[in-house]
Residue frames as a rotation matrix with the C-alpha (Angstrom) as fourth column:
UNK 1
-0.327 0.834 -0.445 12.51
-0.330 0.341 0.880 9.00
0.886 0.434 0.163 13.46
UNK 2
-0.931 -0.118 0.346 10.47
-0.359 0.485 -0.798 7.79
-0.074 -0.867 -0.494 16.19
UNK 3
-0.508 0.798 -0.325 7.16
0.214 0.483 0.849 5.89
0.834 0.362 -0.416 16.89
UNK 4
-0.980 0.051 0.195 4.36
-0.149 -0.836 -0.528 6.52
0.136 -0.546 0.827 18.66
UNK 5
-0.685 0.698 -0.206 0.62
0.152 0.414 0.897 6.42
0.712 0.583 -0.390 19.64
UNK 6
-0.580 0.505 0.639 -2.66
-0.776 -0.583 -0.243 7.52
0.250 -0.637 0.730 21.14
UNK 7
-0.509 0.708 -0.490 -5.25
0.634 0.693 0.343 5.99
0.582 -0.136 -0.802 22.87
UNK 8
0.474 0.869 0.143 -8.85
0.285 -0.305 0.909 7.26
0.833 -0.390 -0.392 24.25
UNK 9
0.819 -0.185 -0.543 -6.95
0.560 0.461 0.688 7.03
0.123 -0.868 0.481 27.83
UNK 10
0.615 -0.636 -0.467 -3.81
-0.350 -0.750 0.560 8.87
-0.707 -0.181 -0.684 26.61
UNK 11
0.573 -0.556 -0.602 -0.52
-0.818 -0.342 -0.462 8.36
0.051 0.757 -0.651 25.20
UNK 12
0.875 -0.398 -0.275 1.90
0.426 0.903 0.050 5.66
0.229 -0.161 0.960 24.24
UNK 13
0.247 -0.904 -0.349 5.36
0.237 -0.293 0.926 5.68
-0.940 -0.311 0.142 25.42
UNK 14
0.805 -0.329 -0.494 7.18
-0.588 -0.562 -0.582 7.66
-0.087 0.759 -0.646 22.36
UNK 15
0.467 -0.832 0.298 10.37
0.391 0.497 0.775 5.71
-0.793 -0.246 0.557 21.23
UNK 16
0.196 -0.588 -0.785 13.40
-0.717 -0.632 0.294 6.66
-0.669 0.505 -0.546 19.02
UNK 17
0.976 0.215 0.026 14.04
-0.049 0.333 -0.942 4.85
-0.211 0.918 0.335 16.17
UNK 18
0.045 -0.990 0.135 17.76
0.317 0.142 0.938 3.84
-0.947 0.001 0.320 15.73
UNK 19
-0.176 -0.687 -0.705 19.76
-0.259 -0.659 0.706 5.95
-0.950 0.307 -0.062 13.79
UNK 20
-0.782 -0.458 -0.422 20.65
-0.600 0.370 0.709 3.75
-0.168 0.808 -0.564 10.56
UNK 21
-0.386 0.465 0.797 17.22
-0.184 0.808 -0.560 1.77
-0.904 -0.363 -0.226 11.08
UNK 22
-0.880 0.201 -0.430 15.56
-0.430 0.047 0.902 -0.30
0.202 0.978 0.045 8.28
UNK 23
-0.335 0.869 0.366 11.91
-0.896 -0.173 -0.408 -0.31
-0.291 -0.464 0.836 9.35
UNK 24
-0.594 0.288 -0.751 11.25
-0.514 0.582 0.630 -4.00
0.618 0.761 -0.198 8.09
UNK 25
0.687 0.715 -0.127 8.74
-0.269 0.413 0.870 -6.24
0.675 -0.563 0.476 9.59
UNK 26
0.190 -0.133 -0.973 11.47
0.772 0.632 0.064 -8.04
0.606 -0.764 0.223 12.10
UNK 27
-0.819 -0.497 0.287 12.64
0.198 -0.715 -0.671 -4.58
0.538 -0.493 0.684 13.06
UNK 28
-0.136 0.867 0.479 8.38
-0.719 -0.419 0.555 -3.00
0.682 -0.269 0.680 13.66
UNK 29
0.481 0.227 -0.847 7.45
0.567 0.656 0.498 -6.93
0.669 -0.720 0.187 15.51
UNK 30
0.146 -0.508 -0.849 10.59
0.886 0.448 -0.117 -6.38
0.440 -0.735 0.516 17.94
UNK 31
-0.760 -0.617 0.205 11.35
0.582 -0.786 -0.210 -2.87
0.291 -0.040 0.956 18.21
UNK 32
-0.612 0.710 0.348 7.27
-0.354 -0.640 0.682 -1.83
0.707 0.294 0.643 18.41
UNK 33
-0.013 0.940 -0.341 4.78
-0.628 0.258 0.734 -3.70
0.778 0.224 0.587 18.33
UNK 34
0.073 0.356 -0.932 5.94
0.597 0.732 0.326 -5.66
0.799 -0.580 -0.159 21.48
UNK 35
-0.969 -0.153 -0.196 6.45
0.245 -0.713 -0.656 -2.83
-0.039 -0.684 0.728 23.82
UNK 36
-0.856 0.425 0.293 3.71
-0.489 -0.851 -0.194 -1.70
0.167 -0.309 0.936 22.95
UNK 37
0.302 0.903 -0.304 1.03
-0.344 0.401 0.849 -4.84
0.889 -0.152 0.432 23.03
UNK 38
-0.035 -0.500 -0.865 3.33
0.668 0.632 -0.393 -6.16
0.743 -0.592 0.312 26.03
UNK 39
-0.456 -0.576 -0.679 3.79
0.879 -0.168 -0.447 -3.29
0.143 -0.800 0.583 28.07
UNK 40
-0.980 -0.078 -0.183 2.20
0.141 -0.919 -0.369 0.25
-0.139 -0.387 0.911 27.22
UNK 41
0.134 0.935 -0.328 -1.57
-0.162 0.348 0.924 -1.34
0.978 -0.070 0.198 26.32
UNK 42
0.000 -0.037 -0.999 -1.16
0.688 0.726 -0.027 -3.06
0.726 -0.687 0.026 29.42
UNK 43
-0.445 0.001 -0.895 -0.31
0.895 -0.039 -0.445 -0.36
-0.035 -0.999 0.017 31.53
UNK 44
-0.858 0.473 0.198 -2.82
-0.475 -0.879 0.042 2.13
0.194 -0.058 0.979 30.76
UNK 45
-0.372 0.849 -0.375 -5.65
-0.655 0.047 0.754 -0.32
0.658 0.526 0.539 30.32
UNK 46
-0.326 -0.467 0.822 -4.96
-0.879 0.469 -0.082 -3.46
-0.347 -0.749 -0.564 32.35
UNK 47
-0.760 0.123 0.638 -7.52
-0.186 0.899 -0.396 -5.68
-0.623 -0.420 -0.660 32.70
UNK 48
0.492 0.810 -0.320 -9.49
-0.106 -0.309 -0.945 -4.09
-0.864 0.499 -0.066 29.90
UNK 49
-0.626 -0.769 -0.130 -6.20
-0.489 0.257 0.834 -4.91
-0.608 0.586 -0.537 27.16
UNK 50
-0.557 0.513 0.653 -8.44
0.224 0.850 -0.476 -7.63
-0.799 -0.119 -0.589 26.39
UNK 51
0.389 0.783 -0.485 -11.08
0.264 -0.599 -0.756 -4.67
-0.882 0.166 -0.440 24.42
UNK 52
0.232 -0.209 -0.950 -8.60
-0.138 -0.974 0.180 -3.18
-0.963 0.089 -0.255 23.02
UNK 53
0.577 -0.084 0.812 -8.22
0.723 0.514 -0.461 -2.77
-0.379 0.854 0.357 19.30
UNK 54
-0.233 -0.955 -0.185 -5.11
0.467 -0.277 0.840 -1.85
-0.853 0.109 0.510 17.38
UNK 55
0.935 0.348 0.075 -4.92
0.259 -0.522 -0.813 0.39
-0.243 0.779 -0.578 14.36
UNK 56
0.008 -0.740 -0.672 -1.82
-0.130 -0.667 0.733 1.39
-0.991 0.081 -0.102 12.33
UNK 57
0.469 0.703 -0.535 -1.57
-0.570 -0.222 -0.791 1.79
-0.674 0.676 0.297 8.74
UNK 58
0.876 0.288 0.388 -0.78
-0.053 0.855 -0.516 -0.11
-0.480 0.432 0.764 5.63
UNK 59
-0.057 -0.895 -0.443 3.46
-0.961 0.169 -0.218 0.39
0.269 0.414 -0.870 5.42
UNK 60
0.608 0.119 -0.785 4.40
-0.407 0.896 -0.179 -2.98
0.682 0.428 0.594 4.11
UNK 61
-0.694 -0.720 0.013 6.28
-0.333 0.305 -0.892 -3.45
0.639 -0.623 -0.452 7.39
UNK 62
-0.507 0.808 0.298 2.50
-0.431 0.062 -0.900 -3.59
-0.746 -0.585 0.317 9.27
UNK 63
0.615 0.685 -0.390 0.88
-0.763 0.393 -0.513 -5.57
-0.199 0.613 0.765 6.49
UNK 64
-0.567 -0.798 -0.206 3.86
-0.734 0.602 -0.314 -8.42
0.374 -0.027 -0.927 5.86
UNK 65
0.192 0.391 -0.900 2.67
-0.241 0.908 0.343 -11.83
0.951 0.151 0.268 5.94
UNK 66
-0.030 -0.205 -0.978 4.91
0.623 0.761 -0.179 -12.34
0.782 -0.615 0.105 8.74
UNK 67
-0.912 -0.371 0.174 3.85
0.095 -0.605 -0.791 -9.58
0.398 -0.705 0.587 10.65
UNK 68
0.026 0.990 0.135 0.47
-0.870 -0.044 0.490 -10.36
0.492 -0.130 0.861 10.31
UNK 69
0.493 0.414 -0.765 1.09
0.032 0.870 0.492 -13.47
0.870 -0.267 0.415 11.74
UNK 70
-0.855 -0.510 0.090 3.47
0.203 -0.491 -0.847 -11.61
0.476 -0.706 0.524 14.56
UNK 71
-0.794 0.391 0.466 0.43
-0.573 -0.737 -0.359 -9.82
0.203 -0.552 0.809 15.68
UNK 72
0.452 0.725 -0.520 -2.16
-0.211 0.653 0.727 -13.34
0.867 -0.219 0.448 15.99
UNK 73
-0.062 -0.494 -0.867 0.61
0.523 0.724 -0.449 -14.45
0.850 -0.482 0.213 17.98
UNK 74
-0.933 -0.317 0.172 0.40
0.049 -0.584 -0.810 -11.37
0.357 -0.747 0.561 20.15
UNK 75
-0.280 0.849 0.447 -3.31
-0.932 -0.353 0.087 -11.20
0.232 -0.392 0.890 20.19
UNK 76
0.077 -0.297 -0.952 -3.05
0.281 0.922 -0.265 -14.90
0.956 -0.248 0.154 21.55
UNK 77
-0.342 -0.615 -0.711 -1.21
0.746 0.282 -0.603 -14.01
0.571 -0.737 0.362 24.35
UNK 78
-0.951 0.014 0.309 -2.71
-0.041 -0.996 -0.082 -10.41
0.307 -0.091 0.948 24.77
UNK 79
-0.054 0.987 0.152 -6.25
0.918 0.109 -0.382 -10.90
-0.394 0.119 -0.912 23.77
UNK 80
0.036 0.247 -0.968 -5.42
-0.418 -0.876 -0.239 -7.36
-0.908 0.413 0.072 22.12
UNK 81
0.563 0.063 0.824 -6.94
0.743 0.398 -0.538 -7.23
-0.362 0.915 0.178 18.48
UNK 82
-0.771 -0.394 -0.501 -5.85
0.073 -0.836 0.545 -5.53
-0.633 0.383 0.673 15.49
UNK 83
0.349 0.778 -0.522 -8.41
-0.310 -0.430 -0.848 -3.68
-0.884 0.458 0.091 13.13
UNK 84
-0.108 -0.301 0.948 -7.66
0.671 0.681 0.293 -5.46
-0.733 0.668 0.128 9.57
UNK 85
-0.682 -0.718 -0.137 -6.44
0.455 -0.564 0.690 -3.77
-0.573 0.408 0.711 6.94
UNK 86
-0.792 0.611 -0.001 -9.21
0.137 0.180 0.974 -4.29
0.595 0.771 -0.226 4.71
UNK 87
0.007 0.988 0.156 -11.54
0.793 -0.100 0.601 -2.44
0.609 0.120 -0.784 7.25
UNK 88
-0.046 -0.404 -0.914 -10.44
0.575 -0.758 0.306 0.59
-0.817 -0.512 0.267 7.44
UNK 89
0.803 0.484 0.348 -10.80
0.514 -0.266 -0.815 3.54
-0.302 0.834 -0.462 4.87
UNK 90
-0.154 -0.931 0.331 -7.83
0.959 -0.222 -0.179 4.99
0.240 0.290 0.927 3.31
UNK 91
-0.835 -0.499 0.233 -6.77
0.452 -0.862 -0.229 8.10
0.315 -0.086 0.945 4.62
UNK 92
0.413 0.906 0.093 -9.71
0.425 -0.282 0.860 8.46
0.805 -0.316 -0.502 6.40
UNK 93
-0.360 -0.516 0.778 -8.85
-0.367 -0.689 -0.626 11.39
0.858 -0.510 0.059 9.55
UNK 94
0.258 0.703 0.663 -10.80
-0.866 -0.135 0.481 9.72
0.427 -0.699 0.574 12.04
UNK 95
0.960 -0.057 -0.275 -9.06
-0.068 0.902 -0.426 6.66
0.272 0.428 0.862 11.89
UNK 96
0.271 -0.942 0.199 -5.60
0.740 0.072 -0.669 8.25
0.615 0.328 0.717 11.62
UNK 97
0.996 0.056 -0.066 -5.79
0.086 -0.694 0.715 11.21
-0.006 -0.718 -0.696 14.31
UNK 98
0.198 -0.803 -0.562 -1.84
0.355 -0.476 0.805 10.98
-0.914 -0.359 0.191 14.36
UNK 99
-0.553 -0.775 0.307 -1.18
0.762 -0.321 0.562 11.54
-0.337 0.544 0.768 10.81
UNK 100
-0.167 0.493 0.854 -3.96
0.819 -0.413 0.399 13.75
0.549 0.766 -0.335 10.24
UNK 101
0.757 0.554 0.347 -3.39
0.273 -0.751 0.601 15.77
0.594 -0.360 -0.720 13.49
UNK 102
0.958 -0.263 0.112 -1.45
-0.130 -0.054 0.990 14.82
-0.254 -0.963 -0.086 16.39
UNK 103
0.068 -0.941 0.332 2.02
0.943 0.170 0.287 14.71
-0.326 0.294 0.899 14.24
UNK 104
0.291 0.247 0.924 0.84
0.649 -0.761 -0.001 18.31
0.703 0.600 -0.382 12.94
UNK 105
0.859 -0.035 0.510 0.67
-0.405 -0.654 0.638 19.88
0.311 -0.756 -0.576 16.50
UNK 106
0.403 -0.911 0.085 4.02
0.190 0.174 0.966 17.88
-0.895 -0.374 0.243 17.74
UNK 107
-0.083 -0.564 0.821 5.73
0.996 -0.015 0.090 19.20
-0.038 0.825 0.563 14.50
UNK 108
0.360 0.190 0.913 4.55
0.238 -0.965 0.107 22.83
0.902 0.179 -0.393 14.97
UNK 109
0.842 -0.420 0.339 6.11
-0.526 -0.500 0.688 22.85
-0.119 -0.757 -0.642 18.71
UNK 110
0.420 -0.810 0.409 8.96
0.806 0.541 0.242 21.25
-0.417 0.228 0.880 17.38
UNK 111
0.038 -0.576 0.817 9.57
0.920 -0.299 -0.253 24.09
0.390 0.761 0.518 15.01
UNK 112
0.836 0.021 0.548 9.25
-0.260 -0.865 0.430 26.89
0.483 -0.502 -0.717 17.88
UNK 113
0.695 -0.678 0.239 12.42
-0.024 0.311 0.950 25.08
-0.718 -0.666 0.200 19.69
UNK 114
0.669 -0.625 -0.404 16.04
-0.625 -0.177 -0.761 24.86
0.404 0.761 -0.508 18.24
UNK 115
0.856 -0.473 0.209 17.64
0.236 0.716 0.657 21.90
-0.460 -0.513 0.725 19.04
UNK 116
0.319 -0.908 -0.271 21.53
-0.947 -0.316 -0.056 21.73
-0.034 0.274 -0.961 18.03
UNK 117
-0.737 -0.669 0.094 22.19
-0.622 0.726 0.293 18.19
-0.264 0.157 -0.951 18.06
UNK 118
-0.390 0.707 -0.590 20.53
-0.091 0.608 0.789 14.80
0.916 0.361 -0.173 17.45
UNK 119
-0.578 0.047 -0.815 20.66
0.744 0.441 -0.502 14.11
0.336 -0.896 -0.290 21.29
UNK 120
-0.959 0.069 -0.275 19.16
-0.001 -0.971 -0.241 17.60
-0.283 -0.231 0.931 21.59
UNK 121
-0.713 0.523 -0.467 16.74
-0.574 -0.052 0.817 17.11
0.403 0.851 0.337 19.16
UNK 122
-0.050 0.615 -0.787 14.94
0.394 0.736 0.550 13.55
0.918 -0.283 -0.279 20.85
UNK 123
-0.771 -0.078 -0.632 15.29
0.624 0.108 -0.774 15.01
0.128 -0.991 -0.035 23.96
UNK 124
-0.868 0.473 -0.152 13.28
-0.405 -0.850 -0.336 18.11
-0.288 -0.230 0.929 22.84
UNK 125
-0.648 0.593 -0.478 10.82
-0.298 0.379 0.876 15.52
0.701 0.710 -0.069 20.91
UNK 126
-0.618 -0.089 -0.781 10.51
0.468 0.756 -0.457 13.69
0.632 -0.648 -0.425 24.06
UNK 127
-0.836 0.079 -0.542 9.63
0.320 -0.732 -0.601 16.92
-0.445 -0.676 0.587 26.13
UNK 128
-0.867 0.073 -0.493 7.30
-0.426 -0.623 0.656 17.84
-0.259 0.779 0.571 23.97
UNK 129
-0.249 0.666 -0.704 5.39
0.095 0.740 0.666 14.39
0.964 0.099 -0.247 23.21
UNK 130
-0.849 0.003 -0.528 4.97
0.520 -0.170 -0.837 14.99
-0.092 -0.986 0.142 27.54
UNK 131
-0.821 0.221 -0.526 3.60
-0.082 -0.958 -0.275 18.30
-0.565 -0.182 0.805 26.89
UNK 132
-0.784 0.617 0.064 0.64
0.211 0.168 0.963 17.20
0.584 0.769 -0.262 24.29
UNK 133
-0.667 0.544 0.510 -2.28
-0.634 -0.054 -0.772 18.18
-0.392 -0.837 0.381 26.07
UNK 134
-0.782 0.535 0.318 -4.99
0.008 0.520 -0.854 15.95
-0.623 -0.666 -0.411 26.57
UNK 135
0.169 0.869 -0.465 -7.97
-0.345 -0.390 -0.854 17.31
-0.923 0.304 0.234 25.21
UNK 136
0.120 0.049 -0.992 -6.56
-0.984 -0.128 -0.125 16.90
-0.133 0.991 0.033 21.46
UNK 137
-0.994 -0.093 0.061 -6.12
-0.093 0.996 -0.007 12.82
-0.060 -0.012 -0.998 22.23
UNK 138
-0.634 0.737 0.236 -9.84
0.364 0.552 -0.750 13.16
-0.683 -0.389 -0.618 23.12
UNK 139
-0.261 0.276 -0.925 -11.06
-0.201 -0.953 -0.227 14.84
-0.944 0.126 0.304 20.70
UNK 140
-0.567 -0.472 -0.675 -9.43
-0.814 0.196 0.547 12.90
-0.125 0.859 -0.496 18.04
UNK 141
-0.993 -0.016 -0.114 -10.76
-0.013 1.000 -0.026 9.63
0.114 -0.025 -0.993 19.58
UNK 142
-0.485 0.875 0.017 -14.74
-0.396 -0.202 -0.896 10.55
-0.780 -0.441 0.445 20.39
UNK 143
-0.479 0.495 0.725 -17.33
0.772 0.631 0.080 8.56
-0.418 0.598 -0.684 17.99
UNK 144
-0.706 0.240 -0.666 -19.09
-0.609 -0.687 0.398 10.91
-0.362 0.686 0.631 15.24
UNK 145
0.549 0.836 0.005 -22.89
-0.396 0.265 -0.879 10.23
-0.736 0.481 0.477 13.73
UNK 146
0.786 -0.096 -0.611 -22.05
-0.506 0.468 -0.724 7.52
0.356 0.879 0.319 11.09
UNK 147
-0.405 -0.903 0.145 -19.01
-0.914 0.404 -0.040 5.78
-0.022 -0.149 -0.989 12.74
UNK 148
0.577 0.332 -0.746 -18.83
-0.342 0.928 0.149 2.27
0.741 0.169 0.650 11.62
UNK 149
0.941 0.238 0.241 -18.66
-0.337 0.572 0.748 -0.30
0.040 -0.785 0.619 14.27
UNK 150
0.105 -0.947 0.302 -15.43
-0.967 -0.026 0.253 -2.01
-0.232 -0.319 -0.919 15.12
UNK 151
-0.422 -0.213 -0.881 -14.22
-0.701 0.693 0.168 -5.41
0.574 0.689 -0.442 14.00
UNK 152
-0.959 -0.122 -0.254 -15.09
0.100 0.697 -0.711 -7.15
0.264 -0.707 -0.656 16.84
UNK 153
-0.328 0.875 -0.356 -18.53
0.934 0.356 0.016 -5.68
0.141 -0.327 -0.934 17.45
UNK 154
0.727 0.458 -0.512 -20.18
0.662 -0.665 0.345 -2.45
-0.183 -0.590 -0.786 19.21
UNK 155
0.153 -0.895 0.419 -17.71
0.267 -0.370 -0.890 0.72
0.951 0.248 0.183 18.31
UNK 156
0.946 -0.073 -0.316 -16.27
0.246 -0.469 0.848 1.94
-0.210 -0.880 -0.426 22.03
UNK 157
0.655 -0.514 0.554 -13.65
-0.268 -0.843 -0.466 4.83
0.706 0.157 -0.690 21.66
UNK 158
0.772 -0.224 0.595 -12.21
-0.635 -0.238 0.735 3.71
-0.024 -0.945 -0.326 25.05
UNK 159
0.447 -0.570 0.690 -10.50
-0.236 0.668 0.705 1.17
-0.863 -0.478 0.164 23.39
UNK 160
0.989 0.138 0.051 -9.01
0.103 -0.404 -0.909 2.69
-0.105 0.904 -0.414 20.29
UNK 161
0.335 -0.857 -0.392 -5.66
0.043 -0.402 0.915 3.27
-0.941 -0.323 -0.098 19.87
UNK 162
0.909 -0.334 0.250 -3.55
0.289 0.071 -0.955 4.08
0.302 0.940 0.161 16.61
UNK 163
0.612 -0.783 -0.110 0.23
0.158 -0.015 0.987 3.79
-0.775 -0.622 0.114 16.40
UNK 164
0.991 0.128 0.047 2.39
0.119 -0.641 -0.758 5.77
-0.067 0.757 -0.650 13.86
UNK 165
0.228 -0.958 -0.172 5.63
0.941 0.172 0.293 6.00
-0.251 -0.229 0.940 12.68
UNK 166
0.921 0.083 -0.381 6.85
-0.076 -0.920 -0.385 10.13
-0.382 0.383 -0.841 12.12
UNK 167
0.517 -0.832 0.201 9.71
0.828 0.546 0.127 10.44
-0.215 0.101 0.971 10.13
UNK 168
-0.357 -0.484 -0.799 11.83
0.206 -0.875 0.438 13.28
-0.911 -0.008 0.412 8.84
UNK 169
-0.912 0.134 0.388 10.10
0.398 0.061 0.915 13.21
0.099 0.989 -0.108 5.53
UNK 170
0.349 0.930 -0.115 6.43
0.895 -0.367 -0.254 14.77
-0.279 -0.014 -0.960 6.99
């Protein structure tokens, strides 16, 4: 399993998921959700972090009381928001770009390769999540006649980002 995540700008760092993990809210806070509001927002964006608004969907590990209060605390310290559940359409592709795309295309060059092990396996995942090309991040992330505004205000793509978990079950 591993996690993941795009932004206008590019990609997040890709991480593995531990073996035996139980995705619960203390695991997503520590194991995610600070790397990535601490460290890989930050270094793509910088001084613009600030803009940025999160997006991931509604597993009860990213909705949790105490992950919802995990992520004030981060957007405290961050100034990154998160898009609230409750404005956001279900299963809406524009929104979701990784599960409605960008887990498709890293799952179709996954199945042209033949790993042999597990260690095989993330490494080719790894190589791979590299190799995404560009263009299909932007694509995914461009505003469309009728997009509704962002929580915060004005809608700006540039500071979009959605983070996903892929498991062995897509």
């Amino acid at each position: 399993m591993v996690a993941c995540g795009i932004s206008y700008e590019g990609k997040l760092k890709i991480r593995k998921v531990d073996r035996n993990a139980k995705i619960n809210s203390e695991y997503y806070q520590n194991n995610i959700l600070e790397p990535i509001f601490l460290n890989d927002i930050p270094s793509i964006y910088g001084k613009q972090s600030n803009k940025f608004w999160f997006h991931h969907d509604n597993a009860t590990s990213h909705t949790s009381s105490s992950t919802q209060a995990y992520l004030e605390d981060l957007r405290q310290r961050t100034g990154i928001n998160t898009i609230p559940k409750n404005r956001t359409p279900v299963k809406s592709p524009d929104l979701a770009p990784m599960d409605f795309c960008i887990f498709g295309c890293l799952k179709r060059a996954l199945g042209k390769r033949n790993p042999r092990t597990i260690e095989d396996l993330w490494k080719v995942v790894k190589e791979e999540w590299d190799l995404l090309k560009s263009f299909i991040l932007l694509e995914n992330q461009k505003p469309r006649p009728g997009d509704k505004e962002f929580p915060g205000g004005e809608h700006d793509p540039e500071v979009c980002a959605e983070a996903c978990i892929l498991d062995e079950n897509c």
